[in-house]
TIRO-2110 file (N, C-alpha, C; in Angstrom, 1 decimal):
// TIRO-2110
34.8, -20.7, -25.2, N, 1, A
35.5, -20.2, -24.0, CA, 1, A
37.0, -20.0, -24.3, C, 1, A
37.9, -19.6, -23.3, N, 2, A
38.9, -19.2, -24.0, CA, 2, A
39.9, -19.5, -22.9, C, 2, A
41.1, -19.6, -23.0, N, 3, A
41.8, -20.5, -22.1, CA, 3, A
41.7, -19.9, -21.2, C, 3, A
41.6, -18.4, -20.8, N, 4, A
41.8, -18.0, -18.8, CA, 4, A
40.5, -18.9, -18.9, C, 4, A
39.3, -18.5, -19.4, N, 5, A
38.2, -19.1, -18.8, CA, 5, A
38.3, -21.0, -18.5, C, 5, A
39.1, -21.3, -19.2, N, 6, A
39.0, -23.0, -19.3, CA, 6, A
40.2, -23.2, -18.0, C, 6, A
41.3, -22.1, -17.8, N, 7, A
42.6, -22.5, -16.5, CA, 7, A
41.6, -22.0, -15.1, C, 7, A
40.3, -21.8, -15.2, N, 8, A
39.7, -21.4, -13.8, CA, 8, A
40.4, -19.9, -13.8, C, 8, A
40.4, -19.0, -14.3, N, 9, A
40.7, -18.1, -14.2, CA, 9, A
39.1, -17.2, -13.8, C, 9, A
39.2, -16.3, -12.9, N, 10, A
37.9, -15.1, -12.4, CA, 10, A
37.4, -15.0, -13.5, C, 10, A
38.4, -13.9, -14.5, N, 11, A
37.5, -13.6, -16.0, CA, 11, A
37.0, -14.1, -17.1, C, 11, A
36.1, -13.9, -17.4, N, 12, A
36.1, -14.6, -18.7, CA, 12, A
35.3, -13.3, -19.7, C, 12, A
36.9, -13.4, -21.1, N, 13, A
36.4, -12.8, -22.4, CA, 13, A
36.2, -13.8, -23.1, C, 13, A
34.8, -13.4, -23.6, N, 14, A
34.5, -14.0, -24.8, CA, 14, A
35.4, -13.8, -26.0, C, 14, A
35.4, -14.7, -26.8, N, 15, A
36.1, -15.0, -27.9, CA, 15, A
36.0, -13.6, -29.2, C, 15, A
36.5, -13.5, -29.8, N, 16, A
36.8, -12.3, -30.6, CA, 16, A
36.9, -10.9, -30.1, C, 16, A
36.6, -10.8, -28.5, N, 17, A
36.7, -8.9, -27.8, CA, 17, A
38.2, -9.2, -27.5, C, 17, A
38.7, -8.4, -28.0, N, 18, A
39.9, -7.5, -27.0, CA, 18, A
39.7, -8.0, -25.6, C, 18, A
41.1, -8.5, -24.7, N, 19, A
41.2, -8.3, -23.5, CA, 19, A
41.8, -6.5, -23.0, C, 19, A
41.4, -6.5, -21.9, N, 20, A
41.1, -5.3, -22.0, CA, 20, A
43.0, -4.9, -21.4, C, 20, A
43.2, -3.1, -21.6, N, 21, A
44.4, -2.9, -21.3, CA, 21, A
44.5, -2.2, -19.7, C, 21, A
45.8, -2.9, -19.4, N, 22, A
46.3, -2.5, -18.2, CA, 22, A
46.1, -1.3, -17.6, C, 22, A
46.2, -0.5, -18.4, N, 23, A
46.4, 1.3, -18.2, CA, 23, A
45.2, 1.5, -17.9, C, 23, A
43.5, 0.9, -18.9, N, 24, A
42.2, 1.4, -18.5, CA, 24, A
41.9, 1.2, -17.0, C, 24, A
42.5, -0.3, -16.5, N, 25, A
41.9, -0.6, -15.5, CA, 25, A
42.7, 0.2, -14.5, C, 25, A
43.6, 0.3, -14.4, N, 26, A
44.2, 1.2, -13.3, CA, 26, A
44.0, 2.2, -12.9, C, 26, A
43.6, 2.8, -11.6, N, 27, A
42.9, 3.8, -11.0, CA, 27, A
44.2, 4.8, -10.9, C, 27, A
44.2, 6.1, -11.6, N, 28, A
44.6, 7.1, -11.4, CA, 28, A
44.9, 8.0, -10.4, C, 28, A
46.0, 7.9, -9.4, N, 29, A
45.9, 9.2, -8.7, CA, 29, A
46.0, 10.3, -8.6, C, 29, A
44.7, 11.3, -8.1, N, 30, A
45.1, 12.6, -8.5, CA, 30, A
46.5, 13.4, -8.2, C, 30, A
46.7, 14.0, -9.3, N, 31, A
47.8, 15.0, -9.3, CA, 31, A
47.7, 16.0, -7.7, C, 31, A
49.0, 16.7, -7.8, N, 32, A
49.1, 17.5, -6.5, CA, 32, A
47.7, 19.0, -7.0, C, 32, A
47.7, 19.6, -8.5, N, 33, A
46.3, 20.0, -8.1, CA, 33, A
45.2, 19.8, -8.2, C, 33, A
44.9, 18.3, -8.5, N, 34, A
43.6, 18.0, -8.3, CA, 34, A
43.6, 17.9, -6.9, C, 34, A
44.3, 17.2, -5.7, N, 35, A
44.2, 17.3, -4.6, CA, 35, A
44.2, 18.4, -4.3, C, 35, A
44.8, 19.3, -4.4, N, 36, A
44.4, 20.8, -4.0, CA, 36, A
42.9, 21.4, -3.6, C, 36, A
42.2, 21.0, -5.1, N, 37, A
41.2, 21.2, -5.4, CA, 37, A
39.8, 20.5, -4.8, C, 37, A
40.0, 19.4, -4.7, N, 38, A
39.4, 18.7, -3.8, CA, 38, A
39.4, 19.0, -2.4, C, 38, A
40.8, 18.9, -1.8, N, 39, A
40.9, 19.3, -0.9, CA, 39, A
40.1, 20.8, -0.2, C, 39, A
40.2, 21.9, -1.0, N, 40, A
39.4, 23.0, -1.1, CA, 40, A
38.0, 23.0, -1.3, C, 40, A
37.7, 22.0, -2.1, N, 41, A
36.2, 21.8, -2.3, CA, 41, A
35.4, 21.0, -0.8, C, 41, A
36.7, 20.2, -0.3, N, 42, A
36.0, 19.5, 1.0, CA, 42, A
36.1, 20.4, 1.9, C, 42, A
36.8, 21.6, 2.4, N, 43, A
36.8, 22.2, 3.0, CA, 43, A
35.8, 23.5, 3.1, C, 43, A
35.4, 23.6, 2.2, N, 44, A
34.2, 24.5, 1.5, CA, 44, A
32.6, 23.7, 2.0, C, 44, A
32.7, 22.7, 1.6, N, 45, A
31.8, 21.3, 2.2, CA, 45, A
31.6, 21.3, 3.4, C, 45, A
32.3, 21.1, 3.7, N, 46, A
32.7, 21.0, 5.4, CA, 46, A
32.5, 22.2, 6.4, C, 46, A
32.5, 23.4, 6.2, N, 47, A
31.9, 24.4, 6.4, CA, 47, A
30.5, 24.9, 6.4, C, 47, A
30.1, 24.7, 4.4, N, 48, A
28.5, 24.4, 4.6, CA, 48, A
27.9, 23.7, 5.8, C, 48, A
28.8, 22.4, 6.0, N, 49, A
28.1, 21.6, 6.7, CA, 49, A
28.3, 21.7, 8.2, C, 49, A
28.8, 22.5, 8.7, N, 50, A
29.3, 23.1, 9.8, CA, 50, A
27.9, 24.1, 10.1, C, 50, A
28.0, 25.1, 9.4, N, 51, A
27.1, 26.3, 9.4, CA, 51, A
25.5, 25.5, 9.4, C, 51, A
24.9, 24.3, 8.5, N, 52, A
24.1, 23.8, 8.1, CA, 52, A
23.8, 23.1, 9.8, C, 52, A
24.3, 23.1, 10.5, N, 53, A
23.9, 22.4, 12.0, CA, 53, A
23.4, 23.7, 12.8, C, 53, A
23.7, 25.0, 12.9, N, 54, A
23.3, 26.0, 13.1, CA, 54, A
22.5, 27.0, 12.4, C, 54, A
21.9, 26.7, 10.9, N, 55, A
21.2, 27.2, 10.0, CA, 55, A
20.1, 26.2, 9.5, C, 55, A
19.5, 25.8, 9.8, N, 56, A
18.3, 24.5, 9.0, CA, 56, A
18.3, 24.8, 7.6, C, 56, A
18.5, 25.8, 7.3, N, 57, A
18.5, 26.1, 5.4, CA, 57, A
18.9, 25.3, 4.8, C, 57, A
20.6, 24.9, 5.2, N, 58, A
21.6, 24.0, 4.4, CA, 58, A
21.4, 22.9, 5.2, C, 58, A
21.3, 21.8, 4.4, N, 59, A
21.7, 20.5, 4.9, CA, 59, A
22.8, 19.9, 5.1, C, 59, A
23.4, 19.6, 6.6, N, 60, A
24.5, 19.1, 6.7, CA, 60, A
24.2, 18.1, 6.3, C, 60, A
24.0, 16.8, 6.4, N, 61, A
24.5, 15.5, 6.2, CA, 61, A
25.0, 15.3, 4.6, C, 61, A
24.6, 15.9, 3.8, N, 62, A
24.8, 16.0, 2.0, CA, 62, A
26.2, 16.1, 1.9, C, 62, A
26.3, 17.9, 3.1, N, 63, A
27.7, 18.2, 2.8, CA, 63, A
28.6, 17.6, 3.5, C, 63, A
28.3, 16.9, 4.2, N, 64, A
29.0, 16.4, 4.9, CA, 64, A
30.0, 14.8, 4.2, C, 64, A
29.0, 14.6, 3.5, N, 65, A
29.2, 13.5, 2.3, CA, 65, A
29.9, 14.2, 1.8, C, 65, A
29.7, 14.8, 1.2, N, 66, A
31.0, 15.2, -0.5, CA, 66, A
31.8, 15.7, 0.5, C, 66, A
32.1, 16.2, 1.5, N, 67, A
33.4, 16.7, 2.3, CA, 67, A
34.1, 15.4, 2.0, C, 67, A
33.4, 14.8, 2.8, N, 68, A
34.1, 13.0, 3.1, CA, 68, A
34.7, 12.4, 1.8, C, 68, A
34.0, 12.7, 0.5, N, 69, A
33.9, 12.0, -0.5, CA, 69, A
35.7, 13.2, -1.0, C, 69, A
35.6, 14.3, -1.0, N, 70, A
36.6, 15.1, -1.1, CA, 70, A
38.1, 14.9, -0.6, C, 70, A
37.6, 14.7, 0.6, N, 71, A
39.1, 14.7, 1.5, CA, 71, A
39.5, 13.3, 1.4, C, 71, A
39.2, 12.0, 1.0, N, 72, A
39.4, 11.1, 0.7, CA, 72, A
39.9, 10.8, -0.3, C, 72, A
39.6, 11.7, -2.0, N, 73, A
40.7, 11.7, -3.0, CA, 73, A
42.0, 12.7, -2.3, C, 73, A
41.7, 13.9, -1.6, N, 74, A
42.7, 15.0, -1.8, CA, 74, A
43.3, 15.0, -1.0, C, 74, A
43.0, 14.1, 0.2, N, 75, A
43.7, 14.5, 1.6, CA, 75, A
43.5, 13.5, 2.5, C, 75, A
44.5, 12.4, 2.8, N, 76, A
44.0, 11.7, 3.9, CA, 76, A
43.7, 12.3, 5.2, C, 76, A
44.6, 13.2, 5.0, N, 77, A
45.0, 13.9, 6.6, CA, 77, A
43.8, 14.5, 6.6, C, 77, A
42.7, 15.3, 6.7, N, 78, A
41.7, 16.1, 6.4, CA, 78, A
40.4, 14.6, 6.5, C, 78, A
40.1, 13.7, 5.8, N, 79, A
39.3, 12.7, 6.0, CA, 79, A
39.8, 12.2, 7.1, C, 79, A
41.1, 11.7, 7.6, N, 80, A
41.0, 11.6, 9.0, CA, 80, A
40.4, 12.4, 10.1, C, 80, A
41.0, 13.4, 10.4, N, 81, A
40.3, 14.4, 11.3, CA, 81, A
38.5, 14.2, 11.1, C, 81, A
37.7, 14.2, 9.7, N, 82, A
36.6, 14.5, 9.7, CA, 82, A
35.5, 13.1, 10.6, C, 82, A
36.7, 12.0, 10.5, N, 83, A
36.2, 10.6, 10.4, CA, 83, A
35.9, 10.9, 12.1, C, 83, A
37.3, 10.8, 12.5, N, 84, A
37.4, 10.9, 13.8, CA, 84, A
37.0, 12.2, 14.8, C, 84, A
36.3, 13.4, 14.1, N, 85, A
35.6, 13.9, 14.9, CA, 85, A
34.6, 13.5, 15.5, C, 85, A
34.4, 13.9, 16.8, N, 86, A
33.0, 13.2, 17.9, CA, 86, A
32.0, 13.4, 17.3, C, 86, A
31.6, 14.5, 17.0, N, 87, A
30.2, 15.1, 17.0, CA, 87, A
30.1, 14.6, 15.2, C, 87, A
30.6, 15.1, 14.1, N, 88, A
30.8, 14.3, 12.9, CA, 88, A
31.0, 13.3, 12.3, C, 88, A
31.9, 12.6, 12.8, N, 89, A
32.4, 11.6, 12.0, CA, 89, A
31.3, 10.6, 12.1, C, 89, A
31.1, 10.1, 13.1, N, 90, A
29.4, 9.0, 13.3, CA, 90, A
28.8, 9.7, 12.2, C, 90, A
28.2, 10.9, 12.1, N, 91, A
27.1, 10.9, 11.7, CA, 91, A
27.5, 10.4, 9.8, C, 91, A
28.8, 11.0, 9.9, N, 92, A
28.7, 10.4, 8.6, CA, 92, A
29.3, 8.9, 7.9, C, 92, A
29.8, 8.4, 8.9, N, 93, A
29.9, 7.2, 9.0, CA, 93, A
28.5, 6.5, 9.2, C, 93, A
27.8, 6.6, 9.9, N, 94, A
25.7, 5.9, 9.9, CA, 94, A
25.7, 6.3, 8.6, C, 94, A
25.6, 7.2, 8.1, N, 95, A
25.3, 7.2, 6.8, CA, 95, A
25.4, 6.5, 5.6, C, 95, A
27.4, 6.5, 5.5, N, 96, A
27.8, 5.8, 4.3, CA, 96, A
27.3, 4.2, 4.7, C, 96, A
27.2, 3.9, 6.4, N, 97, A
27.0, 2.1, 6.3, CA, 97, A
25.2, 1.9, 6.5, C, 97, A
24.5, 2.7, 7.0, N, 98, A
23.1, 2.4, 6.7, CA, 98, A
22.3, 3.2, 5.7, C, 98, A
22.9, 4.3, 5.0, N, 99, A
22.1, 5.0, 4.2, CA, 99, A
20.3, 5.3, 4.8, C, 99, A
20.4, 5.8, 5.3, N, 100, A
19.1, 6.0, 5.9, CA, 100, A
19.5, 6.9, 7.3, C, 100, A
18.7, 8.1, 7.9, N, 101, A
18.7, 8.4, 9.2, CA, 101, A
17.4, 8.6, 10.0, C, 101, A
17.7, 8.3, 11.2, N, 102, A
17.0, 8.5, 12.3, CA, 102, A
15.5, 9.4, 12.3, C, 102, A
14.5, 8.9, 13.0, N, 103, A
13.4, 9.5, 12.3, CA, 103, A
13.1, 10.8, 13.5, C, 103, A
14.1, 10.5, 14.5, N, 104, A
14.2, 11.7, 15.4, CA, 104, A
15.1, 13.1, 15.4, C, 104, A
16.3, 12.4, 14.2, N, 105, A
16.6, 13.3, 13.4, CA, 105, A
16.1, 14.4, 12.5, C, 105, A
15.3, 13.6, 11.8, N, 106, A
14.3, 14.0, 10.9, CA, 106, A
13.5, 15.0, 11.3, C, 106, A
12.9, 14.5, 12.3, N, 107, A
11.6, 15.9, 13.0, CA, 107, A
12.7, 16.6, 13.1, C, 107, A
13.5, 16.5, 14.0, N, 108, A
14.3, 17.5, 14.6, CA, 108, A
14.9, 18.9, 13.5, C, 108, A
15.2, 17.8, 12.4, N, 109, A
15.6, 19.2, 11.4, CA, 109, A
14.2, 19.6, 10.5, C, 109, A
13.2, 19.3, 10.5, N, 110, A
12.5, 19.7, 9.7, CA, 110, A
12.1, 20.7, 10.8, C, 110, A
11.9, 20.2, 12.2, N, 111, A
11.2, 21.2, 13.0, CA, 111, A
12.3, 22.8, 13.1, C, 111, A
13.8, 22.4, 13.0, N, 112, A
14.6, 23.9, 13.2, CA, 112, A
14.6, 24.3, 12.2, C, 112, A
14.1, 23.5, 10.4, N, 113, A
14.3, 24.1, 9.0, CA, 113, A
13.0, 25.0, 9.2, C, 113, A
11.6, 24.7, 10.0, N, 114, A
10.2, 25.6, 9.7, CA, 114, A
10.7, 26.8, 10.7, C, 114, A
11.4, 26.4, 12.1, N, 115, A
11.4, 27.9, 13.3, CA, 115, A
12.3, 28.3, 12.6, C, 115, A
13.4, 28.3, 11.7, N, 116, A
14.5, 29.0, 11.5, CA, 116, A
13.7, 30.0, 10.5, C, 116, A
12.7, 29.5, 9.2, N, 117, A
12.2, 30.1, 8.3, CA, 117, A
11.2, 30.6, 8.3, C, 117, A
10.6, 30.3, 9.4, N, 118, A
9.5, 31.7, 9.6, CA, 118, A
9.8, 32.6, 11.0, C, 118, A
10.8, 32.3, 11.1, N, 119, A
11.6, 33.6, 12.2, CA, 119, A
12.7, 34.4, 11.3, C, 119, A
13.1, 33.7, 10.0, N, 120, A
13.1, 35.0, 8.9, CA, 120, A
12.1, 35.5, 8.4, C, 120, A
11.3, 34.7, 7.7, N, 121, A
10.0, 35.6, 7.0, CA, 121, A
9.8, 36.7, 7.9, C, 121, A
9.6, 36.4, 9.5, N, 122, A
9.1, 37.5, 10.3, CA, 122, A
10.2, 38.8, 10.3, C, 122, A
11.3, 38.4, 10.1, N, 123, A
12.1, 39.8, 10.1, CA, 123, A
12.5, 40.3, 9.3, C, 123, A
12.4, 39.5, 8.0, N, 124, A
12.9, 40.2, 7.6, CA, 124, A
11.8, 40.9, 6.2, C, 124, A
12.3, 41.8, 5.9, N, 125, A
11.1, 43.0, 5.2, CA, 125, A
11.0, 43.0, 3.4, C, 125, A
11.8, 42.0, 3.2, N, 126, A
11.7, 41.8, 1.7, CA, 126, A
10.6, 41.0, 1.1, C, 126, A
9.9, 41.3, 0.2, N, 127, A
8.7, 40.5, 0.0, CA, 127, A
9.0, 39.5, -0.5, C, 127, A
10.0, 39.5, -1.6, N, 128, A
10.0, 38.3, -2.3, CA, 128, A
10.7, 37.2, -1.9, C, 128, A
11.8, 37.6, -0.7, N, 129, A
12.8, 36.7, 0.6, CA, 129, A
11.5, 35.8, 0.7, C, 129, A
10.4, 36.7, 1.4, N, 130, A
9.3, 36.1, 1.9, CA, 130, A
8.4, 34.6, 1.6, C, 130, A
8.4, 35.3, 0.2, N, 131, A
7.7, 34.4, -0.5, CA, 131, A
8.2, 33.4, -1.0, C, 131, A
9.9, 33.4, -1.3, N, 132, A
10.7, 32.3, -1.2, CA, 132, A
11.1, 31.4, -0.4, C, 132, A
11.4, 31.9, 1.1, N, 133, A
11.8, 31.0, 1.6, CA, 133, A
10.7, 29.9, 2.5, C, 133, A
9.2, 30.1, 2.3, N, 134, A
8.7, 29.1, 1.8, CA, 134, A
8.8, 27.9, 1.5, C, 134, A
8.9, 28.4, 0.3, N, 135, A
9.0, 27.3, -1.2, CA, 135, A
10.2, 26.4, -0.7, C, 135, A
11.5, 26.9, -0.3, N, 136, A
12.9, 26.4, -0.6, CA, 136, A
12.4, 25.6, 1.4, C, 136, A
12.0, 26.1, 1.8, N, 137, A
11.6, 25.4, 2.9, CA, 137, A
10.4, 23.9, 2.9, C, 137, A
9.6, 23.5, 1.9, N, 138, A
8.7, 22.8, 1.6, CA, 138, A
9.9, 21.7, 0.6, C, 138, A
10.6, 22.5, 0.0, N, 139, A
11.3, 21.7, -0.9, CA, 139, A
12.2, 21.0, -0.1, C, 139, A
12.8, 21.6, 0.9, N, 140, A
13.9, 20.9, 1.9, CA, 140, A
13.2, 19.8, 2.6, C, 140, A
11.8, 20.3, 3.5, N, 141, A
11.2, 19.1, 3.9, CA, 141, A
10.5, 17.9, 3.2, C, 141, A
10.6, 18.5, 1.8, N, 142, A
10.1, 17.0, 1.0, CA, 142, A
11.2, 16.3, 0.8, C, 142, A
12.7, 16.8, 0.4, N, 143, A
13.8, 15.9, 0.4, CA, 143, A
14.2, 15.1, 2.3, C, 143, A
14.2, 15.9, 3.0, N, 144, A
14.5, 15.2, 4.3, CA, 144, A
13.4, 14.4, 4.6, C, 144, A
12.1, 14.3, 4.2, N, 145, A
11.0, 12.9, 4.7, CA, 145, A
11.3, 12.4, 3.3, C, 145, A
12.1, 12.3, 2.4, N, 146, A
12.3, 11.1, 1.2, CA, 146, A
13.4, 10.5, 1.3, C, 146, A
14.3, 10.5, 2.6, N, 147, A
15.3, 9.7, 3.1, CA, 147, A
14.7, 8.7, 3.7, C, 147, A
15.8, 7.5, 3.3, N, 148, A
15.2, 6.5, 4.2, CA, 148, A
15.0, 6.5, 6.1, C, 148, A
14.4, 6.0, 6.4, N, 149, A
14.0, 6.4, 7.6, CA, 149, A
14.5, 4.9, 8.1, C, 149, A
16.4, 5.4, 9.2, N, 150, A
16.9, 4.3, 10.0, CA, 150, A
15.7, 3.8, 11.2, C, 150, A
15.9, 2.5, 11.5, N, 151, A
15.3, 2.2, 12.6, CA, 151, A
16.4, 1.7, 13.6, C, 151, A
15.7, 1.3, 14.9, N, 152, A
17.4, 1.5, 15.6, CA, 152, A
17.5, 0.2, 15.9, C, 152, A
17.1, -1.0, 15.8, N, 153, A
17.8, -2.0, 15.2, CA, 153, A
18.2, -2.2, 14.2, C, 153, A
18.8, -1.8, 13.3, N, 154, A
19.2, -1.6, 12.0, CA, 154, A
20.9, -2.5, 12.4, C, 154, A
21.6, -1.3, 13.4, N, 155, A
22.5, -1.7, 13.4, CA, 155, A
23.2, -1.6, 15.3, C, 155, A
22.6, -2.1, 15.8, N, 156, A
22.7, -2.3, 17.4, CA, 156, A
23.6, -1.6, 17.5, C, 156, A
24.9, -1.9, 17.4, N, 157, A
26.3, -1.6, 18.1, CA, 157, A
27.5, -0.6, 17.0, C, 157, A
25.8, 0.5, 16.6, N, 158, A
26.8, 1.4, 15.7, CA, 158, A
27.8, 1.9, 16.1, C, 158, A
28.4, 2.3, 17.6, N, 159, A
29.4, 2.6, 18.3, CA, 159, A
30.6, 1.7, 18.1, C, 159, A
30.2, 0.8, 18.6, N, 160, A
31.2, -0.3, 18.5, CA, 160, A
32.0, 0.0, 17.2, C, 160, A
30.7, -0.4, 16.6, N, 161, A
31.4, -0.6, 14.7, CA, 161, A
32.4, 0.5, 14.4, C, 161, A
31.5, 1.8, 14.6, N, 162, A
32.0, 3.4, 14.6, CA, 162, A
34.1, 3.0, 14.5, C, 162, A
34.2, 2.6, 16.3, N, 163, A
35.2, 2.6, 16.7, CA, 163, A
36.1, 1.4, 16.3, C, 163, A
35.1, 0.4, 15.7, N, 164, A
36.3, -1.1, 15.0, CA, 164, A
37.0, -0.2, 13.7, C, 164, A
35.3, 1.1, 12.8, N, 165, A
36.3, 1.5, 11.8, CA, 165, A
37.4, 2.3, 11.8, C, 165, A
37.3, 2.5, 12.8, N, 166, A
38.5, 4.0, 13.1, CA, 166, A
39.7, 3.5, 13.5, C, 166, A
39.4, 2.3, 14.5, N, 167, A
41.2, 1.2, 14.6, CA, 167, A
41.9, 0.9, 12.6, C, 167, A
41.1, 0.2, 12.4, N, 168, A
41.2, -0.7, 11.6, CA, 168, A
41.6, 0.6, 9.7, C, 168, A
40.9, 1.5, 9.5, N, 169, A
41.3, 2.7, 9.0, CA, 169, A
42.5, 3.3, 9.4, C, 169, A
42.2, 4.2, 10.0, N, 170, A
43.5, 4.8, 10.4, CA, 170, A
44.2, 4.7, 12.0, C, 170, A
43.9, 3.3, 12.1, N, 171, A
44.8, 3.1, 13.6, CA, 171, A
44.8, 3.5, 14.9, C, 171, A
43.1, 4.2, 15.1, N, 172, A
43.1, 4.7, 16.1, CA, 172, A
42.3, 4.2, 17.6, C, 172, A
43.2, 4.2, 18.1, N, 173, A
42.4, 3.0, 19.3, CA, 173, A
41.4, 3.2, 19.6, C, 173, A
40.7, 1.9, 20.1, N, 174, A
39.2, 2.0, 20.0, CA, 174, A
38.8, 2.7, 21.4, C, 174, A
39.8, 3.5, 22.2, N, 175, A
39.2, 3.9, 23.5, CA, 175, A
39.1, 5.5, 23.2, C, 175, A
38.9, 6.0, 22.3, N, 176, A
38.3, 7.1, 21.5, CA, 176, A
37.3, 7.8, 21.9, C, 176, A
END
């Protein structure tokens, strides 16, 4: 053992490795264009995921993650807003804390991913559209029934919580 490990110290390096250097451990902030970039990419995200609540093709909740996951390196101000949107921010807050959604969800988008895709097949006149969006339709409902499926005791007072994270984050009162 080696003296942090013998003064009670957290870490312990074994004898002959390198302790490791300051510089690896420290987390990097992105530059003004990687924020840029990110920032753009969550806004891009966020759109999909916009359009994806009115189109069953795309899946919001995915993009709704890497938005979240985006605007959180590139932009606080932009993860704020998305956090504390009504209709948004829950959903993707349940998410990051139960990973799993609602199984009424679930029908719900598989049922507007089949009417949305055979109310194109019917219009539209391309054969191979046809024959595709099928497939890309089968494939979407096998990834949405391979989510975990929330139960609603999971987490009783997701509201609550919802609004302890949004004080406690970014300060915003819980009468939201």
């Amino acid at each position: 053992m080696t003296a942090n490990a013998i003064k009670g110290s957290r870490t312990f390096q074994p004898s002959g490795c390198p302790a490791p250097s300051a510089a690896k451990c420290e987390k990097k902030s992105p530059g003004a264009a990687q924020r840029f970039l990110l920032s753009l990419g969550g806004l891009l995200a966020l759109i999909a995921g916009v359009v994806g609540v009115f189109f069953p093709v795309l899946p919001t909740t995915p993009f709704l993650l890497i938005a979240a996951a985006c605007f959180m390196r590139g932009s606080q101000r932009l993860y704020r807003l998305l956090m504390s949107n009504r209709f948004l921010g829950l959903r993707v807050y349940q998410y990051r804390i139960v990973r799993a959604v609602p199984l009424k969800t679930k029908l719900w988008a598989i049922f507007l991913l089949w009417a949305g895709i055979l109310l194109s097949v019917y219009l539209l006149h391309s054969l191979w559209i046809r024959i595709l969006l099928p497939f890309i339709a089968t494939a979407v409902t096998v990834h949405i029934s391979s989510l975990r499926t929330r139960k609603d005791n999971e987490i009783p007072c997701m509201e609550e919580s919802y609004r302890a994270f949004l004080q406690e984050e970014f300060d915003i009162p819980e009468t939201c």
